[in-house]
N, C-alpha and C positions, 0 to 999 in steps of 0.2 A: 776284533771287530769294533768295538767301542771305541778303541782310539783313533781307527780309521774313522769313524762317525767323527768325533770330537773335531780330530784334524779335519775334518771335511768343513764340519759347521765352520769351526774359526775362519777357514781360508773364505767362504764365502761372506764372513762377518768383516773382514779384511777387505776384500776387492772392491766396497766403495771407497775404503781410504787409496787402496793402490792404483784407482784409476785417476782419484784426485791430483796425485802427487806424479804421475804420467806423462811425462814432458810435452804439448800439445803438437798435432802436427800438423805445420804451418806449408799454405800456399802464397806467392807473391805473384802479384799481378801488375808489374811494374817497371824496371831499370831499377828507376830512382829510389824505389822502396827496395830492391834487392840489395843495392849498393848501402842501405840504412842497414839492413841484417847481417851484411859481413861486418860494418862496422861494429854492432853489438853483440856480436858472437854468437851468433841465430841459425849458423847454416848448418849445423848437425841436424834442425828441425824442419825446417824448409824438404817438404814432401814432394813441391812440383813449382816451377817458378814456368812466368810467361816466356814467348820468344824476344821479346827485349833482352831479357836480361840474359841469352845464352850467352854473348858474347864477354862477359863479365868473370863468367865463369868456367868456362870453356870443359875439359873435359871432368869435371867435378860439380856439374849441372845435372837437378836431379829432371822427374819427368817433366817433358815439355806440355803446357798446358796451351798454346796456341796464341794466338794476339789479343790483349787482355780488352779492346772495345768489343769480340767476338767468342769467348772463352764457350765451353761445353759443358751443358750439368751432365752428362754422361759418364766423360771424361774424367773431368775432374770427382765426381764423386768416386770412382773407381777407384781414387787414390790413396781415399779414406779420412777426406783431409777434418779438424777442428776447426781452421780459423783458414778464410782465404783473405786478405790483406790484400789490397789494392786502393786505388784515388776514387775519384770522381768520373774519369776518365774511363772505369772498365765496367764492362757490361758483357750483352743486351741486358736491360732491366726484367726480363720476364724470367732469365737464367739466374739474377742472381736472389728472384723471387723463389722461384724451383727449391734453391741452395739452401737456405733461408729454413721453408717446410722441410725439408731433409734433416735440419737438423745441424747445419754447417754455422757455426757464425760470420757474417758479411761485414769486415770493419773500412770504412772507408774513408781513407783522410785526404784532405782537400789536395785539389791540384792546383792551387795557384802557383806559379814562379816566382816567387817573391822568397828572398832570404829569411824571413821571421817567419815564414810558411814551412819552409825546410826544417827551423831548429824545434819550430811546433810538433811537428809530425814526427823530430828525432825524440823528442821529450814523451809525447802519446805512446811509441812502440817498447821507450825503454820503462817506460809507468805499467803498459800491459802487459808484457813479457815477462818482469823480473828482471830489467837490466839495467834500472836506473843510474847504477854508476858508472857502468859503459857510455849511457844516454848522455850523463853529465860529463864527461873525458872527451866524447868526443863534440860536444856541445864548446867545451872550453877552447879545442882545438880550433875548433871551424871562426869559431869566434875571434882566436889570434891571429890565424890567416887572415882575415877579411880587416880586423883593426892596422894588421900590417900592409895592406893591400896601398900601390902605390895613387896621391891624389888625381880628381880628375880635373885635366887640364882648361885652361881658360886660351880663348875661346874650344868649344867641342865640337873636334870634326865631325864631319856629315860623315853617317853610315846608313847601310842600308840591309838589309837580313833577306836574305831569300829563301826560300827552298825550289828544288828542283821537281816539284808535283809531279812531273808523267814525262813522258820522251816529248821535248820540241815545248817545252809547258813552266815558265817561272814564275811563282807568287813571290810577293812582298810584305813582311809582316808590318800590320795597322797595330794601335795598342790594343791592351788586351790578353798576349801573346808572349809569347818566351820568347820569342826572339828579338819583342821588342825589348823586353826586361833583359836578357841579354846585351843590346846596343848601351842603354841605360846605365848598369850596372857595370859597364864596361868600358864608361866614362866617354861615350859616344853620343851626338845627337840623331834622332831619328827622325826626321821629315814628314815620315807617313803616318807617326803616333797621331796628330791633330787633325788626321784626314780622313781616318776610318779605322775603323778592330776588324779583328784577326786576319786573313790573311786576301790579298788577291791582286790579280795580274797588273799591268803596268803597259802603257801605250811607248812607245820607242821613244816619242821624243820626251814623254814624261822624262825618263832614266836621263835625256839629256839636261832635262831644265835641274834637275835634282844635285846632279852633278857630287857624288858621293866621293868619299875620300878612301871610304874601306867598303868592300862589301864581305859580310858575313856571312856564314849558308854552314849547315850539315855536313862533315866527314862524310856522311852517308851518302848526304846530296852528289856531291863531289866525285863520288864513285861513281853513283850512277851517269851522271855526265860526263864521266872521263877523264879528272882531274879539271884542272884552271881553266885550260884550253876550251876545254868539251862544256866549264858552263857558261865562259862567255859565249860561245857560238850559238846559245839556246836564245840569247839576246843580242845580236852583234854592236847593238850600239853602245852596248857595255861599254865596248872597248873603247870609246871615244869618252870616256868618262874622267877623272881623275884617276879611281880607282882602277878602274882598266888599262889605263897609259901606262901606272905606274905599278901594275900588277898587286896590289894589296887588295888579294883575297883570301880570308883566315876559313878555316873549315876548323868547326869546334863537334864534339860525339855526340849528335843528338838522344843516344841514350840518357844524357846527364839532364833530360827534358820530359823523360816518360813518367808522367805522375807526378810531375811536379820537378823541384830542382833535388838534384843529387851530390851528398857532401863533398865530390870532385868536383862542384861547382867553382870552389875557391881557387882551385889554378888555371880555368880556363877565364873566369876573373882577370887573376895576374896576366894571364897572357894579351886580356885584351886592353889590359891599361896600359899595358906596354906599349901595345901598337898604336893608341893612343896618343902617348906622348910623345911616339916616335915624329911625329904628323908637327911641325913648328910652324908656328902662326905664318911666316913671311915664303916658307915653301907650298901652304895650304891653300895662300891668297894667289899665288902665281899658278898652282894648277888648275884651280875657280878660272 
C-alpha cells in the first residue's frame, strides 16, 4: 500500500512537468499560416485548421473549424485546442474574446501581403513553436527564390486584378490589397493603386480607357465564372481590351492570400514575371 501511495504522490508531483513538456495543440485559422506549419513540421500538432486551408491538405486535414472571419467558440473549444493561430483577418472579435476567458491562447500575426510580412510571421511561429531552425531553412529558401526571381521590365505593363465577388459581379483591386501587391510584385503596373484601396466595381468604359495588358483574378474566381470565357462575359468589354484580344488571363490560388502571403508565394511571383516580360515594349504599344 505504501508504495502505491509513494507512486501515486510522485506521478502527481510529475504531471506539472509532464503537461509542460506536452506538445501543444494547435488550431490554424488561415491558408497562409497553414501552408507556414507544413513548412515547419507542425502538422502532427495542428488539432483543427480553418476551410482555407482544406484544400492544402486534402485527405490528412484534421477537424474543420469553419471560415476563419466567422469561426465557433463552441466548436473549436470542443477540440480542446492551446493555441489557435490566425491573422488579423479572423474573428468575430467577441469569439475570440470568449477563447481568450476559456483559457485558449489567441496569437494573431499581421495580415499584410507584403514579403517582409511573410518572412516576419515565418520567424514569430518558428521562435514560438520551437522550430527555429525550420523557421531559418526555410526563410533562407524563400529568400533564394525571390533574389532569383527574374527583373521587372521597363516600361511595366498595365494589369488589372479582379475578383469574381458574386454571379454577374467583378471588383478591381485599389491599393491596400493583395492583389494589388500581387500586380506589383509581379513586375506589373496597376492603374487603380492611385485611385482608390481595396476593392470595387468598375464602369464599362473605365475597363476600356484602362486598357490593361494582363488581367489577374483568383483560380477560384475563375471557377466560379467558368474559366476565361465565363469571366470575361461578367464584363464583355473586357474583351475589347488588350488583355482580352489577346487572351492573358493568369488565375493565381487565392489561398496563397488568406492571412497574409503564403511561402508558395515565390512561384506565383515567378510565374508573374514571366508573363511580364513576355509583354515587349513595341507589341504592348500596338495593342494600346
Amino acid at each position: 500500500m505504501n508504495k502505491i501511495l509513494v507512486g501515486a504522490c510522485l506521478w502527481l508531483l510529475a504531471w506539472p512537468l509532464l503537461a509542460e513538456s506536452r506538445s501543444p495543440r494547435l488550431i490554424s485559422a488561415g491558408a497562409s499560416i497553414t501552408a507556414i506549419f507544413q513548412a515547419l513540421e507542425l502538422m502532427p500538432q495542428l488539432v483543427g485548421v480553418d476551410s482555407t486551408s482544406l484544400p492544402l491538405l486534402g485527405d490528412q486535414a484534421p477537424a474543420n473549424i469553419g471560415y476563419p472571419r466567422q469561426i465557433s467558440a463552441e466548436g473549436l473549444l470542443s477540440l480542446n485546442p492551446d493555441v489557435l493561430i490566425g491573422s488579423e483577418e479572423m474573428g468575430p472579435p467577441a469569439v475570440l474574446a470568449q477563447l481568450r476567458s476559456a483559457g485558449v491562447e489567441v496569437l494573431v500575426l499581421s495580415a499584410e501581403p507584403s514579403l517582409e510580412t511573410l518572412l516576419a510571421n515565418i520567424t514569430a511561429l518558428g521562435q514560438r513553436f520551437d522550430r527555429e531552425a525550420q523557421a531559418a531553412r526555410l526563410r533562407r529558401d524563400l529568400e533564394s527564390q525571390l533574389a532569383s526571381l527574374p527583373q521587372v521590365p521597363e516600361p511595366q505593363p498595365q494589369a488589372l486584378f479582379l475578383l469574381s465577388h458574386s454571379a454577374g459581379s467583378l471588383l478591381v483591386a485599389g491599393s491596400r490589397t493583395a492583389g494589388d501587391s500581387l500586380v506589383r510584385l509581379g513586375g506589373m503596373h496597376n492603374p487603380m493603386a492611385s485611385q482608390f484601396s481595396q476593392y470595387r466595381a468598375l464602369s464599362a468604359e473605365a475597363f476600356i480607357g484602362l486598357a490593361p495588358v494582363w488581367l489577374l483574378t483568383t483560380s477560384q474566381s475563375l471557377e466560379m465564372a467558368g474559366g476565361v470565357d465565363g469571366l470575361l462575359a461578367l464584363q464583355p468589354t473586357l474583351r475589347a481590351t488588350p488583355a482580352g484580344r489577346l487572351g492573358q488571363v493568369l488565375g493565381v490560388d487565392g489561398a496563397q492570400m488568406v492571412g497574409g502571403f503564403s511561402p508558395a508565394i515565390a512561384d506565383t511571383l515567378l510565374q508573374l514575371r514571366q508573363a511580364a516580360l513576355s509583354v515587349e515594349p513595341r507589341r504592348q504599344a500596338r495593342v494600346d
